[in-house]
N, C-alpha and C positions, 0 to 999 in steps of 0.2 A: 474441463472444469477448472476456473481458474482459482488459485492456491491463497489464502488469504495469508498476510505476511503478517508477524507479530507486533510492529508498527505502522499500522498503517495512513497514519499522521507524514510518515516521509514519501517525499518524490523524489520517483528514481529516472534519470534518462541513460541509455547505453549511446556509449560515443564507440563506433564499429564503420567497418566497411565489409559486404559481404563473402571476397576473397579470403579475408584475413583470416586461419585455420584454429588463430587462437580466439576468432571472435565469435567462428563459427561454434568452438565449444561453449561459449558460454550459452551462445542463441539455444544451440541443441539442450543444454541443460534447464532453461528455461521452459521452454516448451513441454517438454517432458515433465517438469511439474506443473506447468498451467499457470506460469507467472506472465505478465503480457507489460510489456515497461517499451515506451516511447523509445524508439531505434534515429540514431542522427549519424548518416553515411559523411565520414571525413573527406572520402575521397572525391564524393560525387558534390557536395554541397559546401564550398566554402562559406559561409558563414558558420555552420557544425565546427570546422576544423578552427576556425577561429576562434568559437565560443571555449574548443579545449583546451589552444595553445592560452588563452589568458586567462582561465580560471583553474586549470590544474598543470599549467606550465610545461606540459610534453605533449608533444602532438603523439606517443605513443596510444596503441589501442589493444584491445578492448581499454577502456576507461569507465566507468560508473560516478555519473555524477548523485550527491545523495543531498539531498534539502531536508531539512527537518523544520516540525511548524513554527520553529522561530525564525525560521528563512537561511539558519546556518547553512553553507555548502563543505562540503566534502568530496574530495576527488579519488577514486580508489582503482588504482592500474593493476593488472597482470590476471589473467583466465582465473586461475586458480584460486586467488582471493577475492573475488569476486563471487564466483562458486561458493564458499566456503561464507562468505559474509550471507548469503541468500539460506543455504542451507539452516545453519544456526537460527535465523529471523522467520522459514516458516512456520506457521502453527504446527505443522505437525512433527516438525522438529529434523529428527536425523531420518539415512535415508531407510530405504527397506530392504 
């Protein structure tokens, strides 16, 4: 069941590759709440890895691109805020 987010006005893409252990936590934490967000592999698809390196300036990953409905972007790096940003934004809040 997928997890209704508190705004759901914003698009979210994950800039990942699937070795990455930090990437794979975020994926694992996803899934596990039933959030489902467009995945763009750095590794395997240079255009992904180029859409990261000019719009949030680090080819580092996990990355979370965030649009809001005024088309603002937001680039948000490292497992754990990432995590933490989604947690806070679902409806049903913190964990269990």
């Amino acid at each position: 069941m997928e997890r209704e987010l508190a705004n759901p006005a914003q698009r979210y893409v994950l800039y990942q590759y699937p070795e990455c252990p930090f990437c794979a936590r975020v994926r694992t934490f996803l899934a596990e709440r039933g959030i489902d967000l467009p995945l763009r592999d750095t590794l395997r698809d240079p255009t992904a890895f180029r859409e990261l390196l000019r719009g949030g300036g680090r080819a580092t990953v996990p990355c979370l691109r965030i649009e809001n409905s005024e088309g603002e972007v937001r680039w948000l790096y490292e497992s754990a805020d990432i995590i933490d940003y989604f947690r806070l934004r679902t409806a049903s809040g913190a964990e269990r």
